[in-house]
py3Dmol code that shows the C-alpha trace and the ligand (Angstrom):
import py3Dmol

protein = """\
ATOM      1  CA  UNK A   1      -9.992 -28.233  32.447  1.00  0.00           C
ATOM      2  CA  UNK A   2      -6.659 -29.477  32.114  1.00  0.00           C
ATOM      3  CA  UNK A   3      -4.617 -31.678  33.666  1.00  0.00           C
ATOM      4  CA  UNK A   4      -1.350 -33.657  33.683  1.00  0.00           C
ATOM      5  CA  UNK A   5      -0.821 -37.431  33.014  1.00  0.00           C
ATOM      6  CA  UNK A   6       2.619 -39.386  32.776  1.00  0.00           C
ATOM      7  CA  UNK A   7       3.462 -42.042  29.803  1.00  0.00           C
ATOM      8  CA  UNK A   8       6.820 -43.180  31.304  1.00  0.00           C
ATOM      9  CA  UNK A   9       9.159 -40.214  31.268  1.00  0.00           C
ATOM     10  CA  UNK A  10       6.986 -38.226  29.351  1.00  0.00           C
ATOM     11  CA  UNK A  11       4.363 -35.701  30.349  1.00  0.00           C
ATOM     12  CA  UNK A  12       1.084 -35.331  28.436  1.00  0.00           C
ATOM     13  CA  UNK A  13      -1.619 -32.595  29.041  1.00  0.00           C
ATOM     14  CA  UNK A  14      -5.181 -33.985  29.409  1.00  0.00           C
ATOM     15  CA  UNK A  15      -7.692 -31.642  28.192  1.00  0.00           C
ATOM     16  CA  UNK A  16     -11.847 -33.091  28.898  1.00  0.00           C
ATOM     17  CA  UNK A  17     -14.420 -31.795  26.156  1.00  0.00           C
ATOM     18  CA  UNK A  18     -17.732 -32.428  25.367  1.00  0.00           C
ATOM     19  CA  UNK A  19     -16.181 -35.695  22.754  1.00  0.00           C
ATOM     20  CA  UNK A  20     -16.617 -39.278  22.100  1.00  0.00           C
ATOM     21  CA  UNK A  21     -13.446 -40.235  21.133  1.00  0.00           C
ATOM     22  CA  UNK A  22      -9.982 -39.771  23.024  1.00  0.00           C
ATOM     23  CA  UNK A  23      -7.562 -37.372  20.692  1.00  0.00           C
ATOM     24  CA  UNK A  24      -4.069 -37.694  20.601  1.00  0.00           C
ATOM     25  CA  UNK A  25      -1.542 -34.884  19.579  1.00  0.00           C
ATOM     26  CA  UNK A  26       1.973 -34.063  19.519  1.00  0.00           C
ATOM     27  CA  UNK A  27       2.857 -30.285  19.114  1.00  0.00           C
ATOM     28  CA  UNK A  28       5.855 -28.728  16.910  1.00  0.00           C
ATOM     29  CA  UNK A  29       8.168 -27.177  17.718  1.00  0.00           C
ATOM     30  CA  UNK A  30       9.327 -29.040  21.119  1.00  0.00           C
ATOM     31  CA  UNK A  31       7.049 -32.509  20.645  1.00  0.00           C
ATOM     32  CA  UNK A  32       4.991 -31.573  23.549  1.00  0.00           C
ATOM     33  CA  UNK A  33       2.063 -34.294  24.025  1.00  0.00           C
ATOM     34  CA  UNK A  34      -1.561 -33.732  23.716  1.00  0.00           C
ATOM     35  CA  UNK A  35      -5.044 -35.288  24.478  1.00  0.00           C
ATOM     36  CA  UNK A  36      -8.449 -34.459  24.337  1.00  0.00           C
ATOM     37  CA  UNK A  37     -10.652 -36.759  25.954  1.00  0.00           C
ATOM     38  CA  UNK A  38     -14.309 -37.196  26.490  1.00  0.00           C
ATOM     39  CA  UNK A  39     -15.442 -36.529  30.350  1.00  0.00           C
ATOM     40  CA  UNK A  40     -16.317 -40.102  31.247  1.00  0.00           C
ATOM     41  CA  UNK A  41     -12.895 -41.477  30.704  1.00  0.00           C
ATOM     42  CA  UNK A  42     -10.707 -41.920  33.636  1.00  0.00           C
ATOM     43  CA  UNK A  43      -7.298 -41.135  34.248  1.00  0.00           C
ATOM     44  CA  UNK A  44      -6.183 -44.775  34.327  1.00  0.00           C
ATOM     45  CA  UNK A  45      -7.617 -45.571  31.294  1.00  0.00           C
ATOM     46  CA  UNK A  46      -6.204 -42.685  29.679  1.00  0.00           C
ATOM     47  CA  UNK A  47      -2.533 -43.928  31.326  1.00  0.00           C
ATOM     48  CA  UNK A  48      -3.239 -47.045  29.428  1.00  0.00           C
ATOM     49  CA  UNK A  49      -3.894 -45.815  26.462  1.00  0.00           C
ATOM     50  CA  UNK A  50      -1.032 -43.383  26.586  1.00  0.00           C
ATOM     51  CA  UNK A  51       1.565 -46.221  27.689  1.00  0.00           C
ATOM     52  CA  UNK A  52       0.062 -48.006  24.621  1.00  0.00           C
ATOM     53  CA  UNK A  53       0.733 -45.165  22.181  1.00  0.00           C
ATOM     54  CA  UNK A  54       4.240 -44.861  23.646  1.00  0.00           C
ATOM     55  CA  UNK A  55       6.412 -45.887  20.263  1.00  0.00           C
ATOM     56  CA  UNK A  56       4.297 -43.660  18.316  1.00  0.00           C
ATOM     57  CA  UNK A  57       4.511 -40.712  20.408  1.00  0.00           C
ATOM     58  CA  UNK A  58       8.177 -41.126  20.301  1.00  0.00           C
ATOM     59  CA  UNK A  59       8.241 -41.002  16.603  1.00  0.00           C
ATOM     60  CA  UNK A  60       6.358 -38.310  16.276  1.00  0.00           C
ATOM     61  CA  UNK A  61       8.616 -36.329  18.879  1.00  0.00           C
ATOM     62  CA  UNK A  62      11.855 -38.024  16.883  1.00  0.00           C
ATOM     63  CA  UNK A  63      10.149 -36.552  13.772  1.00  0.00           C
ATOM     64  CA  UNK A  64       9.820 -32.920  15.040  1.00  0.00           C
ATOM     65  CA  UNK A  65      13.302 -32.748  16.563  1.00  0.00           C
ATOM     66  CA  UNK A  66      14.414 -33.122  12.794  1.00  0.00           C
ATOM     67  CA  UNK A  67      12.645 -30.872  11.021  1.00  0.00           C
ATOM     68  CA  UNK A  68      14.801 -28.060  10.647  1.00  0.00           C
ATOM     69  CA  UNK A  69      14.338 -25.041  12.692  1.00  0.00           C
ATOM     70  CA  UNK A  70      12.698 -21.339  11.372  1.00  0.00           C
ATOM     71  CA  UNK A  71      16.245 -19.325  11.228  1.00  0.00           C
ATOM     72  CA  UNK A  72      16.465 -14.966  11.360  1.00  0.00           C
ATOM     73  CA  UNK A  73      17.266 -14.236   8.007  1.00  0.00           C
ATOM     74  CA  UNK A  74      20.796 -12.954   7.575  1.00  0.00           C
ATOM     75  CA  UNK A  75      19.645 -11.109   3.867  1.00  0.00           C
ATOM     76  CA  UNK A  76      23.116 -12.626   2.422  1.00  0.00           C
ATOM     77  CA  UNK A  77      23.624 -13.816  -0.644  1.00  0.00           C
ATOM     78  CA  UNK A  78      22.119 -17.210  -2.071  1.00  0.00           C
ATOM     79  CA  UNK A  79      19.565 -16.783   1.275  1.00  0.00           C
ATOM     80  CA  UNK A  80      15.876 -18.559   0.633  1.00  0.00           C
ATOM     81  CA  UNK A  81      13.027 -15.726   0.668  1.00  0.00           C
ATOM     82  CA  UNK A  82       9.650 -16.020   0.305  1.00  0.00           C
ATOM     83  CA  UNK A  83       7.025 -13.820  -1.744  1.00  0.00           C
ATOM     84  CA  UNK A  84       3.279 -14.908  -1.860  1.00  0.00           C
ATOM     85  CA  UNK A  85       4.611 -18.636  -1.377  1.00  0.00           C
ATOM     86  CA  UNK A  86       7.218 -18.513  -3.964  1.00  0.00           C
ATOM     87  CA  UNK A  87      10.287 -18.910  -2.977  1.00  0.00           C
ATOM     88  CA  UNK A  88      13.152 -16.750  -4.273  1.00  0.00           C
ATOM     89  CA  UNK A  89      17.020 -16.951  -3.824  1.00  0.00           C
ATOM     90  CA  UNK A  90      18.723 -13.257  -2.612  1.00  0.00           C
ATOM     91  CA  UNK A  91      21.280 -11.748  -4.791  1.00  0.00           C
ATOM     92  CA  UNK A  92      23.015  -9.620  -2.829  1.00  0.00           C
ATOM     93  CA  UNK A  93      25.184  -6.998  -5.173  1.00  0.00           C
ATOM     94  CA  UNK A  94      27.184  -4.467  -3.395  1.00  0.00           C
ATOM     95  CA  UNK A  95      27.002  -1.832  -6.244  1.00  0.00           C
ATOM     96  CA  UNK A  96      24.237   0.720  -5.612  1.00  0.00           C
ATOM     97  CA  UNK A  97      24.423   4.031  -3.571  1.00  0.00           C
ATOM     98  CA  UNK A  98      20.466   3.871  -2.343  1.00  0.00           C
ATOM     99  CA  UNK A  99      18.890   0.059  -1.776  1.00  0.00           C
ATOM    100  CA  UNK A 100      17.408  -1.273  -4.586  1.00  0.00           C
ATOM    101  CA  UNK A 101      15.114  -4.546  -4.601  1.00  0.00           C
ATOM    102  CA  UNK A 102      14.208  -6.029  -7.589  1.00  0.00           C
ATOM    103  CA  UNK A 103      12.649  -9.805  -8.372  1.00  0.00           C
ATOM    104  CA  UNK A 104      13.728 -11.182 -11.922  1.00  0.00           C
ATOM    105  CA  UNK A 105      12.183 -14.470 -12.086  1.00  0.00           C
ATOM    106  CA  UNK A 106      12.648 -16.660  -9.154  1.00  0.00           C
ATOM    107  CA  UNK A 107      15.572 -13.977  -7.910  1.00  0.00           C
ATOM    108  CA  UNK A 108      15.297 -11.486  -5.451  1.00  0.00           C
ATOM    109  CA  UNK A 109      18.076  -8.523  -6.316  1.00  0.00           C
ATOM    110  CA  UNK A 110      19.262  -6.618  -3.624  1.00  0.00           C
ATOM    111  CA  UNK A 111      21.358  -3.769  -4.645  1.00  0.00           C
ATOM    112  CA  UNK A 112      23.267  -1.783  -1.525  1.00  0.00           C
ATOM    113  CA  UNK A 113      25.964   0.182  -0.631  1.00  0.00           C
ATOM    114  CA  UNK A 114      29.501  -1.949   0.029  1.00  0.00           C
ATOM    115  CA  UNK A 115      29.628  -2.517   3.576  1.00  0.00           C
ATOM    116  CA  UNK A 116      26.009  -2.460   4.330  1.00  0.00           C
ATOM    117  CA  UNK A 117      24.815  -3.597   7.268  1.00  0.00           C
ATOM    118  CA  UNK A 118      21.669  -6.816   8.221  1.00  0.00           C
ATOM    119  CA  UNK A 119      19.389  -4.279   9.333  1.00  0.00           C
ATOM    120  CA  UNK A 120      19.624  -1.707   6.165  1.00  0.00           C
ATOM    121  CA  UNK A 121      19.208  -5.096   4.099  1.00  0.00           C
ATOM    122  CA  UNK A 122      16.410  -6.054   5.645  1.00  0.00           C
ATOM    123  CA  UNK A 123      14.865  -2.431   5.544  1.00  0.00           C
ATOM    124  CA  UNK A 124      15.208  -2.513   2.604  1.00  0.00           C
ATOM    125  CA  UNK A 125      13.560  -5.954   1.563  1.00  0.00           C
ATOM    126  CA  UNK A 126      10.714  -5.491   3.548  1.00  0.00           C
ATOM    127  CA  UNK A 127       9.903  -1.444   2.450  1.00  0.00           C
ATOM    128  CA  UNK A 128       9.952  -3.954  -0.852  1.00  0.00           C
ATOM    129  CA  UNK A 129       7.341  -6.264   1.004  1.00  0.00           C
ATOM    130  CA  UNK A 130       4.976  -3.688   1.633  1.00  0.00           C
ATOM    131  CA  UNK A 131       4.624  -1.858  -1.998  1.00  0.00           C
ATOM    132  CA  UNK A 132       4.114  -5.897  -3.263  1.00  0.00           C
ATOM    133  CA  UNK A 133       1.952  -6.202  -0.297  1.00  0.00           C
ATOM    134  CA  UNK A 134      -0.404  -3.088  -1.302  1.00  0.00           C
ATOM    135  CA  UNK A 135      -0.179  -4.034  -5.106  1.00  0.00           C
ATOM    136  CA  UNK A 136      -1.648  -7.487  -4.153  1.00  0.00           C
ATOM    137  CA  UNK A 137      -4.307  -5.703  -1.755  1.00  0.00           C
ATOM    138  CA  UNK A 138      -5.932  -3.314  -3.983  1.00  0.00           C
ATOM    139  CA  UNK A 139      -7.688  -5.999  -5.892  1.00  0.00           C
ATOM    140  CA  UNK A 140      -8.756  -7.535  -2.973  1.00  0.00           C
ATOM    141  CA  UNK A 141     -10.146  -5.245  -0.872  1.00  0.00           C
ATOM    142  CA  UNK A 142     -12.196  -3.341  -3.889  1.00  0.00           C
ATOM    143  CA  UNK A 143     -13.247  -7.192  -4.894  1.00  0.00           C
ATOM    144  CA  UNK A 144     -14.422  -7.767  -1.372  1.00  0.00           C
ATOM    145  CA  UNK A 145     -15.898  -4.733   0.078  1.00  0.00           C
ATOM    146  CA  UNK A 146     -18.273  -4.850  -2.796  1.00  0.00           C
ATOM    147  CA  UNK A 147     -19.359  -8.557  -2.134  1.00  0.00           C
ATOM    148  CA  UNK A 148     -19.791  -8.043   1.668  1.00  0.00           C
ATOM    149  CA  UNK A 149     -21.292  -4.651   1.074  1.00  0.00           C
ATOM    150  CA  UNK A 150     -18.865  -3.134   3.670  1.00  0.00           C
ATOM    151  CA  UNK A 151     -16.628  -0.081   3.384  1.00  0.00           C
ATOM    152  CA  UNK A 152     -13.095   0.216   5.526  1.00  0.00           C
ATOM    153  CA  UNK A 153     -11.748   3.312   6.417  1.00  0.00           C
ATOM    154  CA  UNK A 154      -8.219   2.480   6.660  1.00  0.00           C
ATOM    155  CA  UNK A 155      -6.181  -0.191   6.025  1.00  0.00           C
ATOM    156  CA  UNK A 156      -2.300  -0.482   8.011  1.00  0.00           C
ATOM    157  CA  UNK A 157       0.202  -2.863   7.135  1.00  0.00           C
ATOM    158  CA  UNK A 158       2.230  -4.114  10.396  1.00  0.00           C
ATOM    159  CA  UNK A 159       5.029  -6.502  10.990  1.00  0.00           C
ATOM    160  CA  UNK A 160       3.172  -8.325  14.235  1.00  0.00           C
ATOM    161  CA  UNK A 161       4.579 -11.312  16.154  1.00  0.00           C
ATOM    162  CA  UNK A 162       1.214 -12.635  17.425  1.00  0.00           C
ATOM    163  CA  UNK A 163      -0.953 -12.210  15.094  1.00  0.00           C
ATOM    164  CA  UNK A 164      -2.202 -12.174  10.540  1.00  0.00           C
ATOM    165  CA  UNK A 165      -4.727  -9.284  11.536  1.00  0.00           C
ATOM    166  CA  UNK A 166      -7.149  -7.553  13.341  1.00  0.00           C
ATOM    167  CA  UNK A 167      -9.965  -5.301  13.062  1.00  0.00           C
ATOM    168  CA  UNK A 168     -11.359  -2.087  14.912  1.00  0.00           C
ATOM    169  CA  UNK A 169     -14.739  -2.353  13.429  1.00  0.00           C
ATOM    170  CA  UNK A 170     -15.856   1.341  15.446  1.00  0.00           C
ATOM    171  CA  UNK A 171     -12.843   2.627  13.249  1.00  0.00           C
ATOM    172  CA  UNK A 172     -13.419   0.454  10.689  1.00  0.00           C
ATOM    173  CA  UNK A 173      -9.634   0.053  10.514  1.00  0.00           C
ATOM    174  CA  UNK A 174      -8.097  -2.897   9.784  1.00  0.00           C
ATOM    175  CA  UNK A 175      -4.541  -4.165  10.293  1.00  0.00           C
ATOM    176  CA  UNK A 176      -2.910  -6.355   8.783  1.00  0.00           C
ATOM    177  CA  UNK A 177       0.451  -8.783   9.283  1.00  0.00           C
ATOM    178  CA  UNK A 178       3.329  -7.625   6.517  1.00  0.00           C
ATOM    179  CA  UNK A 179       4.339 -10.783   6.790  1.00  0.00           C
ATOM    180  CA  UNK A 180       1.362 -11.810   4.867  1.00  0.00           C
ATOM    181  CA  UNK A 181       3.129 -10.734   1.708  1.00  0.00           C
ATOM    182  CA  UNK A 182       5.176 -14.136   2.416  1.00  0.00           C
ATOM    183  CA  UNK A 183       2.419 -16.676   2.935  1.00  0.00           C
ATOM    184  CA  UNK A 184       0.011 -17.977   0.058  1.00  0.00           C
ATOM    185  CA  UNK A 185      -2.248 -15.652  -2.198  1.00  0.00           C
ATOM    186  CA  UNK A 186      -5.184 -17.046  -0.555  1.00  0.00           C
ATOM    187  CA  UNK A 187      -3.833 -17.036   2.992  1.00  0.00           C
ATOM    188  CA  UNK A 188      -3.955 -13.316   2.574  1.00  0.00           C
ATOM    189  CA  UNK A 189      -7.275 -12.990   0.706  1.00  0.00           C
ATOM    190  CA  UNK A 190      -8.575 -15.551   3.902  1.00  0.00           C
ATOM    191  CA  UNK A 191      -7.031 -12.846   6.492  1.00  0.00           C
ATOM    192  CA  UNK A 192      -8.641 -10.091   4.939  1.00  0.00           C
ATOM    193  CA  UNK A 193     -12.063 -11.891   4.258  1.00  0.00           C
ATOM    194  CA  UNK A 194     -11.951 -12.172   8.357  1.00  0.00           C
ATOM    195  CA  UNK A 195     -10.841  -8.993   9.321  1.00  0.00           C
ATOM    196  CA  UNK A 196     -13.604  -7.325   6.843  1.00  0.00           C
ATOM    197  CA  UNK A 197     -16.499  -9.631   8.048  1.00  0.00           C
ATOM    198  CA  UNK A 198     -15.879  -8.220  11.424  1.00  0.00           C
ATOM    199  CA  UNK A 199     -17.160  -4.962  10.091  1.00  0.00           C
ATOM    200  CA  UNK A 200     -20.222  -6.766   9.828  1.00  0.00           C
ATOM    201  CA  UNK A 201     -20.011  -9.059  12.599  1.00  0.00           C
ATOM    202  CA  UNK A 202     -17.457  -8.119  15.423  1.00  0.00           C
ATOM    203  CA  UNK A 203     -17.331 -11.206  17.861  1.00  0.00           C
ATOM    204  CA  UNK A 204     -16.345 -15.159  16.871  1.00  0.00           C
ATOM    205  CA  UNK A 205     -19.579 -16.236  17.046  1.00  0.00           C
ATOM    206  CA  UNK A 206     -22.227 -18.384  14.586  1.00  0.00           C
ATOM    207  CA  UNK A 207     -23.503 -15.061  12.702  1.00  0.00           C
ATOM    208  CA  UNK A 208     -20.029 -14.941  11.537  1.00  0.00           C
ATOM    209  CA  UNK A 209     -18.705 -18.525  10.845  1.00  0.00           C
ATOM    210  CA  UNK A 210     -22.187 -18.289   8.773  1.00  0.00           C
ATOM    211  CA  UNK A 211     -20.977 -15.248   6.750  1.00  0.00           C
ATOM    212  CA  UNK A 212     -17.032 -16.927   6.074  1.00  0.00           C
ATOM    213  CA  UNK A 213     -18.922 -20.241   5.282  1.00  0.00           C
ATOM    214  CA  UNK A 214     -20.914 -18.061   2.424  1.00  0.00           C
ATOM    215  CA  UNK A 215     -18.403 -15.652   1.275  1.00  0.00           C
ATOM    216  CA  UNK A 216     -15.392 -17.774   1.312  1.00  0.00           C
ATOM    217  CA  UNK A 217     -15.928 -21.615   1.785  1.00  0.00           C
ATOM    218  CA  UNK A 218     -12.310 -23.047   2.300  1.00  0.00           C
ATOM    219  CA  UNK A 219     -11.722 -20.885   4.731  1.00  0.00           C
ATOM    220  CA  UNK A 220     -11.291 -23.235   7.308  1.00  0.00           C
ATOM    221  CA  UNK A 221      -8.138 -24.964   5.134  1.00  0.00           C
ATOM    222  CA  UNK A 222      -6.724 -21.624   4.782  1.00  0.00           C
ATOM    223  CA  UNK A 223      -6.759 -20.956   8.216  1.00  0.00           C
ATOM    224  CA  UNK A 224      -5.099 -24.070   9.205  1.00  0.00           C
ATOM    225  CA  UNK A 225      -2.244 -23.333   6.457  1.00  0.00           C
ATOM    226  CA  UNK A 226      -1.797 -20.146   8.252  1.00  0.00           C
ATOM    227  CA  UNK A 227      -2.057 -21.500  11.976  1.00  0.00           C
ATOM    228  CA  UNK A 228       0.992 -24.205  10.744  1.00  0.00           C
ATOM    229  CA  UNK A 229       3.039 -21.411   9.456  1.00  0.00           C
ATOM    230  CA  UNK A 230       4.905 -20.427  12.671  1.00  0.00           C
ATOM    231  CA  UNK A 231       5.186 -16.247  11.515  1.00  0.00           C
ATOM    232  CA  UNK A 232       8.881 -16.711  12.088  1.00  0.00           C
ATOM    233  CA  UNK A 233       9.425 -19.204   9.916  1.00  0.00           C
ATOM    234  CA  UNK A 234       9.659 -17.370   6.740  1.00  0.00           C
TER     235      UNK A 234
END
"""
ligand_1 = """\
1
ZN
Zn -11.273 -12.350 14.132
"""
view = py3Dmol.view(width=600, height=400)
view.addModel(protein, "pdb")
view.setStyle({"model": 0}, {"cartoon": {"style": "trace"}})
view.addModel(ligand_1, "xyz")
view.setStyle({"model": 1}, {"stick": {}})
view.zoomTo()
view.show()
């Protein structure tokens, strides 16, 4: 049950949970306020302790407003890109017939036509994404279907908005985010991990934070590295 609270000018969503102690968030991207509170608490107290919070709340909302925003890549020259965490600076040359992408150390090479246009860059960057995405799979997904003891059928590779994966475990399909192929090593191994535990276990429940606690204990950090990447922000 939620419901709203003011702190001065500023609005703050009150969430009650089975807690003991009153939580206090505030959200990227627009510094929206947070708290959790236990069911006993009542509003005025929680007023109080909002009102008493008030400078740090404001720094926290000061803090967000600075961080600099996730941008659409442009794929122009000297642009920041990101492969398995590592960042790499686009070198744009305007010499080749087909599109050519090629990393040399911490350089991504992007050969093209003169005159090419953003979306025949990015094309062909991310056609480059997915072969680097597979390469990194393979391992993976021979590695873990052995130590679950569960075999996928077919594995897709999706640019998503929403969402690092999902799993039809009747098709045993799997899908996975492309975008994956710009997060961590082990942000991808974690998304994988869940996707092919479904196969054995298809809902959210305790049979399967049992399984990810067994197979892969730091899950749990991974998937908090992952929830703060907004997928836009590579
Ligand atoms: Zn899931």
């Amino acid at each position: 049950m939620t419901t709203r609270i003011y702190a001065d000018d500023i609005a703050i969503d009150v969430t009650r949970k089975k807690i003991k102690n009153i939580h206090l968030k505030v959200l990227p991207p627009n510094g929206e306020v947070r708290i959790s509170a236990p069911k006993w608490v009542a509003k005025r107290a929680l007023q109080d302790f909002a009102r008493s919070k008030l400078d740090w709340i404001r720094a926290q909302q000061l803090k967000i407003s600075q961080q600099p925003r996730a941008t659409v890549p442009a794929f122009v020259d000297g642009e920041m890109h990101y492969l398995f965490g590592r960042p790499l600076t686009l070198r744009v040359e305007d010499t080749g017939r087909v599109p050519l992408v090629q990393r040399q150390d911490a350089t991504l090479v992007l050969r093209v036509a003169p005159g090419s246009d953003c979306d025949t860059r990015r094309a062909a960057v991310y056609a480059w994404y997915r072969r680097e995405l597979e390469t990194a799979l393979q391992p993976l997904v021979v590695y873990w279907q052995r130590q679950l003891g569960v075999s996928v059928e077919r594995i897709s590779l999706r640019s998503m908005r929403t969402r690092w994966g999902s799993c039809t475990p009747a098709r045993r399909a799997i899908r996975l985010n492309l975008e994956l192929a710009k997060t961590p090593l082990h942000c991808l191994e974690y998304v994988l991990v869940h996707e092919l535990v479904h196969l054995i276990e298809p809902s959210h429940n305790h049979r399967f934070v049992l399984l990810m606690d067994r197979f892969l204990p730091l899950w749990r950090a991974w998937r908090d590295e992952l929830n703060e990447t907004q997928l836009s922000q590579y």
